[in-house]
C-alpha positions as CSV (number, residue, x, y, z in Angstrom):
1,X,20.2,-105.2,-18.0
2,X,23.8,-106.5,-16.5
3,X,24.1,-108.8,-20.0
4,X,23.2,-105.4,-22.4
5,X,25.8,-103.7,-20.4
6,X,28.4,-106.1,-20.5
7,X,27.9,-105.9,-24.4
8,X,28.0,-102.6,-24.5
9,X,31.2,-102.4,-22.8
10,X,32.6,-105.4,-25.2
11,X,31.6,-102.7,-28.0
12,X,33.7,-100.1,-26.1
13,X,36.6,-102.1,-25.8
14,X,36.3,-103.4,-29.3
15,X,34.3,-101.4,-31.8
16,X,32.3,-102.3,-35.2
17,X,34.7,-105.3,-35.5
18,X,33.4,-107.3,-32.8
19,X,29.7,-106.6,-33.7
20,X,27.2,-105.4,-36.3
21,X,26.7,-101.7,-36.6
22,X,23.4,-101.9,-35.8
23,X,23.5,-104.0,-32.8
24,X,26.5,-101.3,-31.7
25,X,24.2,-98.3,-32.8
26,X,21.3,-99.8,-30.7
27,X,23.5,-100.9,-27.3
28,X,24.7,-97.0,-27.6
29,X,20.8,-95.8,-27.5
30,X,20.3,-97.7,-24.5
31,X,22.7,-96.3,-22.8
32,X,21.5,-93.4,-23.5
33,X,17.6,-94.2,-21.5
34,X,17.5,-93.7,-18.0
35,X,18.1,-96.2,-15.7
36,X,14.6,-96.4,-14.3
37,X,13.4,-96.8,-17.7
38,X,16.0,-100.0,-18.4
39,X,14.9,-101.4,-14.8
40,X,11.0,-101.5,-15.6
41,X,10.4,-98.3,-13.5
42,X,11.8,-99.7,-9.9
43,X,13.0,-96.2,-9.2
44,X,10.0,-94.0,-10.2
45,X,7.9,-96.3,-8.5
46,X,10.1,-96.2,-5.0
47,X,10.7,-92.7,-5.5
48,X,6.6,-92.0,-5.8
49,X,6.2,-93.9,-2.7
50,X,8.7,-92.0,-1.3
51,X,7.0,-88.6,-1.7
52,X,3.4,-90.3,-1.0
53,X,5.4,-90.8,2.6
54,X,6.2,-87.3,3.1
55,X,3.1,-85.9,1.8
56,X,1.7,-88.5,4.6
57,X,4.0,-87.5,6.9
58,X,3.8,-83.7,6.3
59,X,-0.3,-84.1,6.6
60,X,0.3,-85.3,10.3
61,X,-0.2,-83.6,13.3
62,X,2.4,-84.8,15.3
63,X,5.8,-85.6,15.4
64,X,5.5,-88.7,17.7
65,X,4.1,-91.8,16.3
66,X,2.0,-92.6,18.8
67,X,0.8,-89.4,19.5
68,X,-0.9,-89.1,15.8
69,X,-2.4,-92.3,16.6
70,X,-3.6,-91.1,20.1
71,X,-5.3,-88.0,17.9
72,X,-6.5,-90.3,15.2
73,X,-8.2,-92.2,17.8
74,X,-9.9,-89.6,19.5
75,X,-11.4,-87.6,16.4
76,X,-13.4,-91.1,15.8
77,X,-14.8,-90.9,19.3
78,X,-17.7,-88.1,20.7
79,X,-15.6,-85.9,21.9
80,X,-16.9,-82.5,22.1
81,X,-15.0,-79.7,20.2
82,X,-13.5,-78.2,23.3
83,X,-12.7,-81.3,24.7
84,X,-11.0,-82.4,21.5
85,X,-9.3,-79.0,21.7
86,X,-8.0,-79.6,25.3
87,X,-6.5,-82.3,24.3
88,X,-4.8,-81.3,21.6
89,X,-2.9,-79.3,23.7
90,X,-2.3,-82.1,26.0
91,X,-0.7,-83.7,23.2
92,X,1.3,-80.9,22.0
93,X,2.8,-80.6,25.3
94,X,3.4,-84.0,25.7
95,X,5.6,-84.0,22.4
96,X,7.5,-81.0,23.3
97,X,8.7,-83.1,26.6
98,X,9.3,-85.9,24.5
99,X,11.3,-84.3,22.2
100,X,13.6,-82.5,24.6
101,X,13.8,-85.9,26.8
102,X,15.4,-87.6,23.1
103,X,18.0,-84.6,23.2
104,X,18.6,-85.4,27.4
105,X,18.9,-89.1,26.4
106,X,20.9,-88.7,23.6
107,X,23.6,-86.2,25.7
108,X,23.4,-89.2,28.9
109,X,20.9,-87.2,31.3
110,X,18.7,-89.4,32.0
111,X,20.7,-92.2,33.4
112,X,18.2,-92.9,36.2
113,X,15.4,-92.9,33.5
114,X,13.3,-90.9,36.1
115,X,12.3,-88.5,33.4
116,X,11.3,-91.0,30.9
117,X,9.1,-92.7,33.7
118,X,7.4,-89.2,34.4
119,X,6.9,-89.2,30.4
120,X,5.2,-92.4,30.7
121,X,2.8,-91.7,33.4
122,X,2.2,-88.0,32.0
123,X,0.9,-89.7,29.1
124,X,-0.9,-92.6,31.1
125,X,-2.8,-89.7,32.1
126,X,-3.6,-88.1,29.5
127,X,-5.2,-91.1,27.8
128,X,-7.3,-92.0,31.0
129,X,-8.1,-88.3,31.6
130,X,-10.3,-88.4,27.9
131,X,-11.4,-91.5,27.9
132,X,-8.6,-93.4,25.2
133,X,-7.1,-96.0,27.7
134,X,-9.5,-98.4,26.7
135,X,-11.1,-98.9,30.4
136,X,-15.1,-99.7,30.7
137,X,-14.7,-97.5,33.8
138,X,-13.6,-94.5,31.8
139,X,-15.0,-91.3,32.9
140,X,-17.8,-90.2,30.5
141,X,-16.7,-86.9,28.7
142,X,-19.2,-84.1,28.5
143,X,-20.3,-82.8,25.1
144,X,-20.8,-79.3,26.0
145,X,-19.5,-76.7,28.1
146,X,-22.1,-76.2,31.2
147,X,-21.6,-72.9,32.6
148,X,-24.8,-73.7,34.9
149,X,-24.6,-74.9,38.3
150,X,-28.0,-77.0,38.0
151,X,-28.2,-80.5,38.2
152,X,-23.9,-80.9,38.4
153,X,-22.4,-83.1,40.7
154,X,-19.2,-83.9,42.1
155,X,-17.2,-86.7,42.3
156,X,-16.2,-85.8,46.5
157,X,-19.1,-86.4,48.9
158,X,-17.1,-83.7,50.8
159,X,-17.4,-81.4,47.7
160,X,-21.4,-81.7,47.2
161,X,-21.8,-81.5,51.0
162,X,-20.0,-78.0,51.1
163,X,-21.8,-76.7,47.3
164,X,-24.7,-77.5,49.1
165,X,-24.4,-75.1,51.8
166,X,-22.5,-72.3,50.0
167,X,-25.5,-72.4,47.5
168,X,-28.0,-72.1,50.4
169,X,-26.0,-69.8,52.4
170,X,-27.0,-66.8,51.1
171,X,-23.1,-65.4,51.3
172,X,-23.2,-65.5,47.7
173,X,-24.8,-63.4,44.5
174,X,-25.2,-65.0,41.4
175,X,-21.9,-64.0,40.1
176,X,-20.0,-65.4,43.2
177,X,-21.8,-68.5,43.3
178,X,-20.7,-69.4,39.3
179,X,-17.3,-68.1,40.8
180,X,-17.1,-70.0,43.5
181,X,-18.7,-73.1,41.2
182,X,-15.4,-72.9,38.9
183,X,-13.4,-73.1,42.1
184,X,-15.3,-76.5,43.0
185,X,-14.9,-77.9,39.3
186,X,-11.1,-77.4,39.2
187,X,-10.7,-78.6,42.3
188,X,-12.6,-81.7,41.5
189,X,-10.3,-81.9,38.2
190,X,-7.1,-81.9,40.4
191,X,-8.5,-84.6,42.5
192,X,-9.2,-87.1,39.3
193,X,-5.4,-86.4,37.6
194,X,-4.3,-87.0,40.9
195,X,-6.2,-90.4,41.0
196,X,-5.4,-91.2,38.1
197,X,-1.9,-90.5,38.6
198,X,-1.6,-92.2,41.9
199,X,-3.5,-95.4,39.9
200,X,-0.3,-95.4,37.0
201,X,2.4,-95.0,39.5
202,X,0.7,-98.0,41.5
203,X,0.7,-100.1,38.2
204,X,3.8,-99.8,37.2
205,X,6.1,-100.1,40.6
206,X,7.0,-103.3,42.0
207,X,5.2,-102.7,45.6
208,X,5.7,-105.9,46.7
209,X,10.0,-105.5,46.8
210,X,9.4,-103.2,49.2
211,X,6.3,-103.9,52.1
212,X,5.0,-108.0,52.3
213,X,1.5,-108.3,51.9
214,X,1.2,-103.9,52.1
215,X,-2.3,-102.4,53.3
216,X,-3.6,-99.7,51.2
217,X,-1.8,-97.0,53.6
218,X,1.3,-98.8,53.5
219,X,1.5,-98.6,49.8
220,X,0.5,-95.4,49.7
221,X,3.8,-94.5,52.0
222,X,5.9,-96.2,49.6
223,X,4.8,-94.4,46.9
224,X,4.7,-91.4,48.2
225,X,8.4,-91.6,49.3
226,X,9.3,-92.6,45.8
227,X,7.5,-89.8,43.8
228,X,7.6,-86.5,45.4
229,X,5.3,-85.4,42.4
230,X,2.4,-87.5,44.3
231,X,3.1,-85.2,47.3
232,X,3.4,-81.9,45.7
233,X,-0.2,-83.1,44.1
234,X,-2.1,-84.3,47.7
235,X,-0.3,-81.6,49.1
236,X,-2.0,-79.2,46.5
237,X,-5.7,-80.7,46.9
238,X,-5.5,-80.3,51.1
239,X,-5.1,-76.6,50.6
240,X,-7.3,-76.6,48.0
241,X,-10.2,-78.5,50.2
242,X,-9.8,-76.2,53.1
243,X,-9.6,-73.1,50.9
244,X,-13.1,-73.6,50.0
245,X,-14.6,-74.8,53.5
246,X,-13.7,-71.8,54.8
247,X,-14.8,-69.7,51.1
248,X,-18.3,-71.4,52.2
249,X,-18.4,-70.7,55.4
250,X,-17.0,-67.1,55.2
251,X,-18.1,-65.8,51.7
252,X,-15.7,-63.7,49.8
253,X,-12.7,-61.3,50.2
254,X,-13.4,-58.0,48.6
255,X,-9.4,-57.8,48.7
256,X,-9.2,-60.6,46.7
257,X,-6.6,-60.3,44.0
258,X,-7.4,-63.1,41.5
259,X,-10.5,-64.9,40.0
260,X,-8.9,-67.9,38.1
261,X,-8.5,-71.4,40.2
262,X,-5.4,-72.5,38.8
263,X,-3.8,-68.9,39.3
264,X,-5.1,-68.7,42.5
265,X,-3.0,-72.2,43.2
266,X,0.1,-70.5,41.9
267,X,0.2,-67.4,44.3
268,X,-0.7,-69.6,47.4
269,X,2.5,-71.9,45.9
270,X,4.6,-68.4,45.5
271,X,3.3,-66.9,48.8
272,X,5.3,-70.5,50.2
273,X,8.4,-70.6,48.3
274,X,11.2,-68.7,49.4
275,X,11.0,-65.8,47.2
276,X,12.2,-62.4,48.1
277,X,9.6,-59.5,48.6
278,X,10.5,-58.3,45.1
279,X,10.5,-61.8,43.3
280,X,6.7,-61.8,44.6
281,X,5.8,-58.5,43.3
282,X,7.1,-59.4,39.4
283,X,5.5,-62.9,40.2
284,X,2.0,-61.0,41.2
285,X,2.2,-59.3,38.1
286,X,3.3,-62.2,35.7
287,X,0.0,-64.1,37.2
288,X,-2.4,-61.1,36.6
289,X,-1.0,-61.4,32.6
290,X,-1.6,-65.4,33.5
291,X,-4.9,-65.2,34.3
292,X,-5.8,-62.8,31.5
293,X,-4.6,-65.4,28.8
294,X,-7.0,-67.6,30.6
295,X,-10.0,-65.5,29.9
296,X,-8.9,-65.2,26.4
297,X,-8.6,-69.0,26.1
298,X,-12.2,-69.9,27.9
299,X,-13.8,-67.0,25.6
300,X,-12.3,-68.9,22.2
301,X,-13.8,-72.3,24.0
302,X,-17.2,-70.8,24.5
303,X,-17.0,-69.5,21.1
304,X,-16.1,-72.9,19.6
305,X,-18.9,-74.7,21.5
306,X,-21.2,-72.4,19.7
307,X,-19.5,-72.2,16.3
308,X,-20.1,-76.3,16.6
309,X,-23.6,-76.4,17.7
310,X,-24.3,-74.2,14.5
311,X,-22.7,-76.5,12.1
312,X,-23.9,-79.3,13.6
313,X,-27.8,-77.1,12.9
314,X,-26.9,-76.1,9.5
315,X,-25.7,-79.3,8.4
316,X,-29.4,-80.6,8.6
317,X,-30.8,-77.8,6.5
318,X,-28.4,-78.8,3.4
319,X,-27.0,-75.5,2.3
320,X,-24.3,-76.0,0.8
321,X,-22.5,-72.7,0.7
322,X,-24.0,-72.2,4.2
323,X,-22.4,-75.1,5.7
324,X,-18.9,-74.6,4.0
325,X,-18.8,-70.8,5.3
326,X,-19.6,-72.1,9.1
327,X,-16.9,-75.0,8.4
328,X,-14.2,-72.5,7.8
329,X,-15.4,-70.8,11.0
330,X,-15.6,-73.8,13.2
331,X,-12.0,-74.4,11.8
332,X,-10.4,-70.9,12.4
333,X,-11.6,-71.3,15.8
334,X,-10.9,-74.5,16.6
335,X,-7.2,-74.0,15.5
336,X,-7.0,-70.4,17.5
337,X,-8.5,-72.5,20.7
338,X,-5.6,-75.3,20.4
339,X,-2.9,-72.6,20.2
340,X,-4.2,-70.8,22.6
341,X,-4.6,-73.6,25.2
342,X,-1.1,-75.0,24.2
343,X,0.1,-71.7,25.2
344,X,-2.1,-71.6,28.5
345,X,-0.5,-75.2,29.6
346,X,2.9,-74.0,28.4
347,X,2.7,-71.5,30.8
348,X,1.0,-73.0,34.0
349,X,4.1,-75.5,33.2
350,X,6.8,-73.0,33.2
351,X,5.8,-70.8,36.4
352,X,5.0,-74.4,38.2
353,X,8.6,-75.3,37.5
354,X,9.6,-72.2,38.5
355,X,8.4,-72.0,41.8
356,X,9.6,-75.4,42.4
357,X,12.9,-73.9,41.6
358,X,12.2,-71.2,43.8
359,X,12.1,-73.6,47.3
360,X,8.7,-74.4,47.9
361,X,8.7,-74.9,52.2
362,X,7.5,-78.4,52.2
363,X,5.6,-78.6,55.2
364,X,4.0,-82.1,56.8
365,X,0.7,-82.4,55.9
């Protein structure tokens, strides 16, 4: 190509007198051709690659590399469809803190790079917390959503011992008993993340700079004066524990103002912070609207447990037009469910920030 168009310019410079006129009349054609076609189609060829990436790229469901493959990952494992769904949300959340960390960093906010450590183990979590962190151990995840309160253990011998009475108590109607059931499952939830948690923060700091030769309890002290997130979180599950060893002992309160676990967590956090009389009124409020996008969320998961079950059934009879219609159901759903629980997590995230804000009275355990 460089030799035709140093001709061609020769031609320029020095017209039919320095060349035949149809040598001249064929250099002026090919300048005429576009440049991909004079270079053997480099350019069309980079340029379809080009828009194969963004098509790729546009087809993903994350903004953070790793993320995607995270997601990848766990659509090739037996996850069930609310699980899936939960961690989705997970995910989503984990890229909007990742995203505003990149405009901290970026603006020099994070010169301790505390908040990219919390980033880290946030997402240390998440992969043991479904299974993806490549552990034997791993805790199995369920592949439906078991409303019962048959057959279900948990992982605190201190937990089954105190189920065990509350069931046999008598205290309790049906109702109360699955009530009290969700308080025992969330509560068992907080437990594991804070295990987990307490297992990536022991990984990744250098214990040994600190105590020679440390006992378990000695570690634990270290740690726990480094990452006051461990002791908002133990702090958290002691209340939690004696909350329900007196719920068993004692039954109900008719005065009770809310249902939910995790919203019950947050007004026994607000009832401790310093907040005026007023503030806990609009924060009363604010939870009662909390707890309601709760319910809608757990209806949508229920509903997308059973949406799957039916696939999965009409999928073996082989009707076709049967099958598509219940895919496109399964996949409104599931897509309402991950928006929705994004939203609840968003949420629970903002008002726990919040009432850190607000002075929680850290008192010695």
């Amino acid at each position: 190509l460089s030799s035709v168009y140093r001709m061609f310019m020769c031609s320029v410079s020095a017209p039919c007198t320095a060349m035949p006129l149809r040598v001249y009349l064929a250099l002026v054609l090919l300048s005429c051709l576009p440049l991909a076609a004079l270079g053997g189609g480099g350019t069309t060829k980079y340029s379809r690659e080009m828009n194969e990436g963004e098509k790729q790229r546009g087809a993903t469901e994350f903004r953070v590399l790793k993320l995607n493959q995270v997601w990848e990952k766990a659509q090739r494992l037996h996850l069930s469809a609310v699980k899936l769904a939960e961690l989705h949300s997970d995910l989503k959340m984990q890229e909007k803190d990742e995203l505003n960390w990149k405009k901290l960093k970026a603006e020099g906010l994070d010169e301790d790079g505390e908040k990219e450590a919390k980033l880290r183990r946030n997402f240390s979590v998440i992969l043991a917390k479904y299974g993806l962190d490549g552990k034997k151990d791993s805790q199995v995840v369920d592949n439906y959503i078991n409303d019962g309160t048959e057959n279900d253990m948990l992982d605190d011998p201190r937990l089954n011992k105190l189920w065990s009475k509350a069931k046999t108590s008598g205290k309790f109607s049906d109702e109360e008993l699955d009530k009290l059931w969700r308080e025992f499952k969330h509560h068992n939830e907080k437990t594991k993340e804070y295990n987990i948690l307490l297992d990536t923060v022991s990984r990744t700091e250098e214990i040994h700079k600190n105590v020679i030769s440390p006992s378990e309890d000695d570690m634990k002290e270290v740690l726990y004066g480094k990452h006051t997130e461990l002791k908002e979180k133990i702090r958290s599950i002691n209340q939690g524990f004696e909350r329900l060893r007196k719920l068993s002992h004692e039954g109900y309160d008719l005065a009770s103002e809310f249902e939910e676990p995790r919203v019950i967590d947050l007004w026994n956090m607000a009832q401790m912070a310093n907040f005026t009389e007023r503030e806990l009124e609009s924060f009363r409020e604010e939870l009662k609207h909390f707890e309601a996008k709760i319910e809608k969320h757990q209806h949508y998961q229920k509903q997308l447990e059973t949406s799957y079950m039916k696939l999965k059934h009409v999928e073996g009879t082989g009707d076709k037009d049967h099958i598509q219609r219940n895919k496109e159901k399964y996949s409104v759903l599931a897509e309402k469910t991950k928006e929705l629980g994004y939203k609840v997590k968003k949420h629970l995230q903002d008002i726990t920030s919040r009432i850190s804000r607000g002075g929680l009275q850290h008192n010695e355990l």
